[in-house]
C-alpha positions as CSV (number, residue, x, y, z in Angstrom):
1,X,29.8,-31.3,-39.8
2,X,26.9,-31.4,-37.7
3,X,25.5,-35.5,-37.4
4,X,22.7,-36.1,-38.3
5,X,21.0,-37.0,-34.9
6,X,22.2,-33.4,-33.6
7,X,19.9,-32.1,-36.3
8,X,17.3,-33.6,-36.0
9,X,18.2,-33.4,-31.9
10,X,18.0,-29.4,-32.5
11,X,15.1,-29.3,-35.1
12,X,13.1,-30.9,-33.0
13,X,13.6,-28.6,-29.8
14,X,13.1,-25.6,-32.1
15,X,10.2,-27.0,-32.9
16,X,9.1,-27.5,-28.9
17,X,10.0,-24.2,-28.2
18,X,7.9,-22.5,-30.8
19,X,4.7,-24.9,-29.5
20,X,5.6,-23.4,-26.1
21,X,5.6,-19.8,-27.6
22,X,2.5,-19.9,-29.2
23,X,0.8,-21.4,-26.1
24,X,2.3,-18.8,-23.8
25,X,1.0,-16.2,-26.3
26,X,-3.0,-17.3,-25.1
27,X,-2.1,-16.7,-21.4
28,X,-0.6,-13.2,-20.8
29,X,0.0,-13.6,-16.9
30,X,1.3,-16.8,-17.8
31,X,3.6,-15.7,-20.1
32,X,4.5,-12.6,-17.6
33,X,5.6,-15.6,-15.0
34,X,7.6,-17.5,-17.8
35,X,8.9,-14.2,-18.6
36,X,10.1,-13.9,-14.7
37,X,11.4,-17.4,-14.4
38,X,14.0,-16.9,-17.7
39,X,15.2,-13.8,-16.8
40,X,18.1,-13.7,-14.8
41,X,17.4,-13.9,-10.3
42,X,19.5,-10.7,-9.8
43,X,17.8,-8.6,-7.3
44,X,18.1,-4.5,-7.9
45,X,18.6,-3.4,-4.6
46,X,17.8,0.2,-3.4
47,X,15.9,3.0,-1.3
48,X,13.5,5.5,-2.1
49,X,14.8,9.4,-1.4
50,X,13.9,13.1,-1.5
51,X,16.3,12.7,-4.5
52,X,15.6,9.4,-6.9
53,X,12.2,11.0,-8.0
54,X,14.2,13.0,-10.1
55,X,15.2,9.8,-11.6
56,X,12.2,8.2,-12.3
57,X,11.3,8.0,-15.7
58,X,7.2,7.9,-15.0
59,X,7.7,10.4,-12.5
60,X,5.4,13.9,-12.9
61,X,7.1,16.5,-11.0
62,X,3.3,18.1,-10.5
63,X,1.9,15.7,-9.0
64,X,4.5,15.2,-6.8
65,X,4.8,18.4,-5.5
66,X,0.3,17.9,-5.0
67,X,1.3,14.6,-3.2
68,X,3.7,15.8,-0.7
69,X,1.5,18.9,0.2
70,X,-1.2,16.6,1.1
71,X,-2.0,15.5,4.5
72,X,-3.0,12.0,5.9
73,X,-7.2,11.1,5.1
74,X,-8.1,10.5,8.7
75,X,-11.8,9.6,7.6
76,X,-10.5,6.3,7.1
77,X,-11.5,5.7,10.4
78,X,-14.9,6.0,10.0
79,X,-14.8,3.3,7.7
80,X,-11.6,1.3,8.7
81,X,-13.4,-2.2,7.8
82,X,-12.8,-1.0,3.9
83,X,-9.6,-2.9,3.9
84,X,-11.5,-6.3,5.1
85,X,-15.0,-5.6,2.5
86,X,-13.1,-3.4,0.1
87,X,-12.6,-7.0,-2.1
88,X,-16.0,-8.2,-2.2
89,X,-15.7,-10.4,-5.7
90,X,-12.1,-9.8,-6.3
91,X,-10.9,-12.9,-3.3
92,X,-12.7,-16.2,-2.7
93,X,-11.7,-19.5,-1.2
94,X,-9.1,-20.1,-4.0
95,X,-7.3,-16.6,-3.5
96,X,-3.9,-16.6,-1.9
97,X,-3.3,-14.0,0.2
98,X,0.2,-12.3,1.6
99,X,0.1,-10.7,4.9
100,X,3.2,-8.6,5.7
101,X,2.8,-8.0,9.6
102,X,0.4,-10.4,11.3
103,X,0.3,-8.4,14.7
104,X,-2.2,-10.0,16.7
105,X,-4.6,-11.6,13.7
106,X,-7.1,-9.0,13.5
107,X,-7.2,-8.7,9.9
108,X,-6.3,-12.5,9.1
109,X,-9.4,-13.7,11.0
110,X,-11.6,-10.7,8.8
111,X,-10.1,-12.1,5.6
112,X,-11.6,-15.9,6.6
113,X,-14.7,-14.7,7.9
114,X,-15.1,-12.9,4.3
115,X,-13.4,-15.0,2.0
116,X,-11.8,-17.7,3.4
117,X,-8.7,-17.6,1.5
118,X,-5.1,-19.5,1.8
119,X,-3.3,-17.2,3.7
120,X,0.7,-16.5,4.0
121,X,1.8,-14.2,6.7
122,X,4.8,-13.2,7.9
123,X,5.1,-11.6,12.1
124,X,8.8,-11.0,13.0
125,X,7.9,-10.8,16.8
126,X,8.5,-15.0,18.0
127,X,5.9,-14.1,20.9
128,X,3.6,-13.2,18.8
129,X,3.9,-15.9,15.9
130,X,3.7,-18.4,18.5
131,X,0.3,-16.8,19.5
132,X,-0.9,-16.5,15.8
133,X,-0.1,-20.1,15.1
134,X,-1.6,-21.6,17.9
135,X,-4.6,-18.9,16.9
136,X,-5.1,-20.2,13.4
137,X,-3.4,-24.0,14.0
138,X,-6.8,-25.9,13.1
139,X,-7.0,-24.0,9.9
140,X,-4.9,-25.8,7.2
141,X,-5.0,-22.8,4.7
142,X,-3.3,-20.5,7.3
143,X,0.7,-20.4,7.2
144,X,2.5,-18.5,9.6
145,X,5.8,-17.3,9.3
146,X,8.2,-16.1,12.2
147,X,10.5,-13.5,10.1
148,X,9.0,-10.2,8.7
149,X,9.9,-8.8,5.4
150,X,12.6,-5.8,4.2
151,X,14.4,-5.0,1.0
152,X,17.4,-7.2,2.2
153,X,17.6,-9.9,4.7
154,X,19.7,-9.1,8.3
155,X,19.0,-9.7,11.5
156,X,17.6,-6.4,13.8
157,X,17.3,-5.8,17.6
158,X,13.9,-4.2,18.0
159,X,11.3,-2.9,21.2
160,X,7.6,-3.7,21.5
161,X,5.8,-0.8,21.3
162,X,2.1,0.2,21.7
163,X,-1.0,-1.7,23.4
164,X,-0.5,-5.4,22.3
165,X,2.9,-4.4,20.0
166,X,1.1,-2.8,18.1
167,X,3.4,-0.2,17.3
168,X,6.4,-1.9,16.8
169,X,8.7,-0.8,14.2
170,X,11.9,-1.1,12.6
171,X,12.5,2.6,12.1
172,X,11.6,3.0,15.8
173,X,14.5,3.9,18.2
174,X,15.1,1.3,20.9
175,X,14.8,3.1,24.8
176,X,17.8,1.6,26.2
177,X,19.9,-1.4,25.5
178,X,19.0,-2.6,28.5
179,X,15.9,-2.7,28.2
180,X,14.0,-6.1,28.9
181,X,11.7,-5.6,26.6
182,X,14.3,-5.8,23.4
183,X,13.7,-8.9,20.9
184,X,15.9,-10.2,18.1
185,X,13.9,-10.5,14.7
186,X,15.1,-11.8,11.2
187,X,14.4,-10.2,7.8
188,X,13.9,-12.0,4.7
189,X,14.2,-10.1,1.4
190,X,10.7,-9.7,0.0
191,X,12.0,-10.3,-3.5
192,X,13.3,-13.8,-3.0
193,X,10.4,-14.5,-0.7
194,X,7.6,-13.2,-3.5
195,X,9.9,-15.5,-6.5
196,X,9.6,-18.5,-4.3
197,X,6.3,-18.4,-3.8
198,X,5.3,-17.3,-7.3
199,X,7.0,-20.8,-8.2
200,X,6.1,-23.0,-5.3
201,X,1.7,-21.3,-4.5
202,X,0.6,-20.3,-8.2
203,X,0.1,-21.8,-11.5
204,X,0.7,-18.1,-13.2
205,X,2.9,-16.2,-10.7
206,X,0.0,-14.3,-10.1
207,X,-1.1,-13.5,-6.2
208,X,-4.7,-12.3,-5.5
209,X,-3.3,-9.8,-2.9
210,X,-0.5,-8.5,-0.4
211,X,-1.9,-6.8,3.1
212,X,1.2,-5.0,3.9
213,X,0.8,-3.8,7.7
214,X,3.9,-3.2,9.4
215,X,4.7,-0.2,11.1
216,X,7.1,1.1,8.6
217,X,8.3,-1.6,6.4
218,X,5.9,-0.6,3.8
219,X,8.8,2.1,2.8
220,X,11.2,-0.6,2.3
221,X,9.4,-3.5,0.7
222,X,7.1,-1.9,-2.0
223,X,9.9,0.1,-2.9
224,X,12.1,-3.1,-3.5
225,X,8.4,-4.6,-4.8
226,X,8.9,-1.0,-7.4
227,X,12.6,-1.5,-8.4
228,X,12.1,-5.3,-9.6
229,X,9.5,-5.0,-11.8
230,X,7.0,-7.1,-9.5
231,X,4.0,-5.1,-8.6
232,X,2.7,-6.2,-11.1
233,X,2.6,-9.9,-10.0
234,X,-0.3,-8.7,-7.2
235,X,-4.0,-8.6,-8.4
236,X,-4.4,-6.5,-5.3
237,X,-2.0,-4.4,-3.4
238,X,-3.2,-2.5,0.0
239,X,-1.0,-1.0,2.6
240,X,-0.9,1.1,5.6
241,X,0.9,3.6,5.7
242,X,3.4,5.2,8.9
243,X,4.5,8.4,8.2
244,X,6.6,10.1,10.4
245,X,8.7,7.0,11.8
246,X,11.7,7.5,9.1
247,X,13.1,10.6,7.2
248,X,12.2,11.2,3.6
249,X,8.8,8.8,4.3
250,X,6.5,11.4,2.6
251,X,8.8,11.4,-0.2
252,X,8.8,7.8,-0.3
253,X,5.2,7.1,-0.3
254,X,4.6,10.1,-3.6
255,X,7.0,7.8,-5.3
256,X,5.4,4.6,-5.0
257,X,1.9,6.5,-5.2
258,X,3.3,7.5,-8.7
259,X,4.8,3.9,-9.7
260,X,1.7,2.2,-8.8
261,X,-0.3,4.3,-10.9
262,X,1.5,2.6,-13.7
263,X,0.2,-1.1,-12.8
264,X,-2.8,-0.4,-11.2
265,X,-5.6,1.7,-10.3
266,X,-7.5,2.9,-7.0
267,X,-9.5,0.5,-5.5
268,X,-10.0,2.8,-2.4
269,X,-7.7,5.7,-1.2
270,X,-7.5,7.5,2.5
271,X,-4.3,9.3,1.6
272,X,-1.3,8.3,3.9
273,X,-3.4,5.8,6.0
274,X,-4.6,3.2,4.3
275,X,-5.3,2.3,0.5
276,X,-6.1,-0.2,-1.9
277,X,-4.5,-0.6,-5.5
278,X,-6.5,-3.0,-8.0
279,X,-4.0,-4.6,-10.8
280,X,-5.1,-2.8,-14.8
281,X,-6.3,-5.3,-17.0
282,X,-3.6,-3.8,-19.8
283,X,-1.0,-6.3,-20.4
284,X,1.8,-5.2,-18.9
285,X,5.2,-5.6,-20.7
């Protein structure tokens, strides 16, 4: 027999939970986050191929045959500046900001100047994090992190490469182990990273926008962003994009092409350069 205190113990919980229900119900991104934060922390881990598009279920074998016959837009360059202006009215000084690759702070100090958002970014290369953070150390909305981002954490030897490191890349081959020039970096899995600061940064587990500029690691981390169900956590998504530094990278990027089209839309597009993916006001289930 259940005591009389237990049920009134369990009728009044059920009746907490359905006040929380009905609450959640006027808040659709913050029932998405609730949503998120009940379901169970296992993280799906995998890779894009020439060969999982076969398996997607929202995949369109026409326009992925369209996609990989297209080339990179190089008219970008005419108007590179469209990833800085390109969010005129959609980021302010409450917006939070993720910045995977903060190379040398070009596109951290455009994002103040414009918006002056809080800003989280993440530079893998310690000489360069140290010269970011003593770059941005008077500005109290500026966080910078000394590990870059993949679809699992590990540890990686890696070579500067390029005027200023620019072109520094996992995927890239390393000269020669003895080279001087080799650095070790840590990884953090972009999963965990994103949950934690869903939990610890917003009230909905919404973030205004990821920057994702990394030489590479775009093919990991969006992918991982993909296979978790999370892209649609990111008001804005915009990424470079680095063809040519792995195998199977054009197949790659028609696969997230065609998984983002499912959460967003275009906010601008120079194909296999740089784009920008605005979040569909559609709930999302």
């Amino acid at each position: 027999m259940i005591s009389q205190k237990k049920l009134i113990y369990f009728s009044f919980s059920g009746f907490v939970l359905i006040l929380i229900l009905l609450f959640l119900q006027a808040d659709k991104h913050l029932t998405l986050f609730i949503n998120a934060a009940l379901a169970s922390p296992t993280i799906i881990y995998g890779n894009f191929t020439c060969e999982t598009w076969k398996n997607l279920s929202y995949g369109n074998p026409s326009n992925y045959q369209k996609c990989l016959s297209r080339g990179s837009d190089a008219s970008f360059w005419n108007v590179e500046g469209i990833r800085h202006t390109a969010h005129k009215n959609l980021l302010n000084s409450t917006s939070l900001i993720i910045e995977v690759g903060g190379n040398r702070g070009h596109d951290t100090v455009k994002f103040i100047e414009l918006y002056n958002p809080f800003i989280i970014s993440y530079e893998p290369l310690i000489p360069m994090w140290k010269s970011l953070t003593e770059q941005f150390k008077s500005n109290p909305k500026v966080k910078i992190y000394p590990y870059g981002l993949g679809n699992r954490a590990r540890t990686l030897l890696i070579e500067p490469h390029d005027f200023g490191n620019a072109g520094t890349s996992i995927f890239r081959k390393i000269s020669s182990t003895n080279s001087s020039l080799i650095q070790k970096i840590e990884l953090l899995n972009i999963v965990s990273i994103i949950r934690n600061i869903q939990k610890t940064r917003t009230k909905t587990g919404i973030i205004d926008m990821i920057s994702i500029n990394c030489e590479g690691c775009e093919f990991e981390v969006i992918p991982a962003l993909i296979l978790n169900n999370m892209t649609q956590y990111f008001r804005i998504i915009q990424f470079a994009t680095h063809a040519g530094l792995l195998a199977g990278s054009s197949c790659i990027y028609c696969q997230i092409q065609q998984a983002l089209q499912i959460t967003h839309t275009t906010l601008y597009h120079y194909n296999m350069l740089w784009e920008g993916w605005l979040l569909k006001t559609k709930k999302i289930n």
